[in-house]
C-alpha positions as CSV (number, residue, x, y, z in Angstrom):
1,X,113.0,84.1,101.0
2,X,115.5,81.7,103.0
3,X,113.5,83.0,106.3
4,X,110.4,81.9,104.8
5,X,111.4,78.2,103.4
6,X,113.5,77.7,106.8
7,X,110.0,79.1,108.7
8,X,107.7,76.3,106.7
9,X,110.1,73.6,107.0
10,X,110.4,73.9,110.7
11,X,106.8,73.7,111.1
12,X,106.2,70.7,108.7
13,X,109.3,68.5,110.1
14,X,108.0,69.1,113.4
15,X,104.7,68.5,112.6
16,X,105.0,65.5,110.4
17,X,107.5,64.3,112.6
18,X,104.9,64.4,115.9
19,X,102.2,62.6,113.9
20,X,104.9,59.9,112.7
21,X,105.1,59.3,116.6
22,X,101.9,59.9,117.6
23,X,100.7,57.3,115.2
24,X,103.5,54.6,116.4
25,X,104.5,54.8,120.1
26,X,102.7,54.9,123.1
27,X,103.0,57.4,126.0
28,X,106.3,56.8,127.5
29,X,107.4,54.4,125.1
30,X,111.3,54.6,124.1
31,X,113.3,53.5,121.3
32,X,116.6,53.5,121.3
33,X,118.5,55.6,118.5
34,X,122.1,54.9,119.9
35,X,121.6,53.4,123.5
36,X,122.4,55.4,126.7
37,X,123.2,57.9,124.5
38,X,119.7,58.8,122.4
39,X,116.6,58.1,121.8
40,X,113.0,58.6,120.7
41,X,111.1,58.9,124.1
42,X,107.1,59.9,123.5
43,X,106.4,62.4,125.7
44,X,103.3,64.7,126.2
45,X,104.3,68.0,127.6
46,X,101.4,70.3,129.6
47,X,104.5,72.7,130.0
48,X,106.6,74.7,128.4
49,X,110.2,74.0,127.1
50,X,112.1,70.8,128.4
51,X,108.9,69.9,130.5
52,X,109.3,73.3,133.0
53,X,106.0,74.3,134.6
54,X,103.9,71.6,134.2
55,X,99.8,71.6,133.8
56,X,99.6,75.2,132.2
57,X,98.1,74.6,129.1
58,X,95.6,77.3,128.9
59,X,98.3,80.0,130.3
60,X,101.1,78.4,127.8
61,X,98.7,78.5,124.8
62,X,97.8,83.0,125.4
63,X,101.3,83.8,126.1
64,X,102.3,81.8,123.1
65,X,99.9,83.6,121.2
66,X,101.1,86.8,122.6
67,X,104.8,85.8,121.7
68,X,104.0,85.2,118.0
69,X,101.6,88.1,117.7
70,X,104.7,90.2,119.0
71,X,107.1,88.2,116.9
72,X,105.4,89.3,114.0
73,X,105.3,92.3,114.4
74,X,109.3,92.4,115.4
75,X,109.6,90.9,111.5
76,X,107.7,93.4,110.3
77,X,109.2,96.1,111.8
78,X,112.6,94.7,110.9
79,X,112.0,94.6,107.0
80,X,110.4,98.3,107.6
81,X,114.0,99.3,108.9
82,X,116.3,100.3,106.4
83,X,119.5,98.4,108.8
84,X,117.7,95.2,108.6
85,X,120.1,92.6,110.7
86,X,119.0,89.1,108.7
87,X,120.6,87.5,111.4
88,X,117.8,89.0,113.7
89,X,115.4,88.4,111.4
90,X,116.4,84.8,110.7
91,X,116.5,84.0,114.4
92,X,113.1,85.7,115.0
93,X,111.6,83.5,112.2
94,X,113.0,80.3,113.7
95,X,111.5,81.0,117.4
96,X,108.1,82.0,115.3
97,X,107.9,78.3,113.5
98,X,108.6,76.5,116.9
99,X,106.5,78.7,118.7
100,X,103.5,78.0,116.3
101,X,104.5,74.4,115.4
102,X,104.2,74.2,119.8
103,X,100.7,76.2,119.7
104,X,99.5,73.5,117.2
105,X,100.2,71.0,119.4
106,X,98.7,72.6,122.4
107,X,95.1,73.5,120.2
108,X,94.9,69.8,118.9
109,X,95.7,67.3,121.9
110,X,96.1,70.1,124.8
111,X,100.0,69.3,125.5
112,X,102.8,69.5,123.4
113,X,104.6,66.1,121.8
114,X,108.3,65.7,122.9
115,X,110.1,63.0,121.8
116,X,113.8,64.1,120.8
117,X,115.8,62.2,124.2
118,X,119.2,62.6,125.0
119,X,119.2,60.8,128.1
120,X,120.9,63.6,130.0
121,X,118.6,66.4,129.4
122,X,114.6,66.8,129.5
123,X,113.0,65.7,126.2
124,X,112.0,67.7,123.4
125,X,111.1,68.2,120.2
126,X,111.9,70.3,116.6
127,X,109.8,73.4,117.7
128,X,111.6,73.7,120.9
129,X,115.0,73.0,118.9
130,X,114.0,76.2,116.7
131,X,113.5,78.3,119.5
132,X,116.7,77.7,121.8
133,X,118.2,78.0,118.2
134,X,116.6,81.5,117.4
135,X,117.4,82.8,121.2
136,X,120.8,81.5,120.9
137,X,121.1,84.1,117.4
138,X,119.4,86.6,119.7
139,X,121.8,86.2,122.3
140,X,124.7,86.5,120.1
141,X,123.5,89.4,118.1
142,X,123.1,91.1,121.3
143,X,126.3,90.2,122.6
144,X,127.8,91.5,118.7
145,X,126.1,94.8,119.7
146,X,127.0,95.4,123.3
147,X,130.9,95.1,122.0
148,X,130.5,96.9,119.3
């Protein structure tokens, strides 16, 4: 039940949170949150994550859809398995909300809304948060398995 509410609430902060924006800054307009340091920088991504591979909208948008039709099914296989790992399972539902909370971005204005600015890395957003988040858990649980 956690997976689930986690899952929703990822979608709807990052989702309200882009519309918040959207609504209130211009392309390329920044605010700073604590100067030099952070800030909210509106940002429309054709890429993927962090702004990589630029003008790939359609491409981005079917692999996505891929990725969370094969995400789904990983759940779904997981809570078939009697050894269910939750951590697996939480992490898998975490890269599933940013995934989908980025393919709503992608269906509606044809790039993704970034905005969360660190000043020393590429900006992003909650749905890309969730994902590096969920790979991180992967990466971990695999790294639990292979010294195991």
């Amino acid at each position: 039940m956690l997976n689930i509410i986690v899952f929703v609430l990822v979608i709807i902060a990052d989702q309200i949170s882009k519309n918040m924006l959207f609504s209130n800054l211009s392309l390329g307009q920044s605010v700073p949150v604590i100067p030099r340091i952070f800030h909210i920088t509106m940002v429309y991504n054709t890429g993927i994550a962090f702004g990589l591979f630029k003008n790939q909208t359609v491409l981005f948008s079917a692999i996505s859809f891929f990725v969370i039709v094969l995400i789904i099914f990983s759940i779904l296989e997981q809570k078939r398995r009697k050894d269910i790992n939750h951590l697996e399972v939480f992490a898998l539902y975490l890269i599933l909300s940013g995934a989908i909370g980025n393919l709503i971005d992608r269906f509606r204005f044809g790039y993704v809304i970034d905005f969360l600015d660190f000043r020393v890395w590429p900006v992003f957003n909650i749905a890309d948060s969730a994902i590096t988040i969920g790979m991180i858990l992967i990466l971990i649980r695999c790294i639990r398995l292979f010294f195991k």
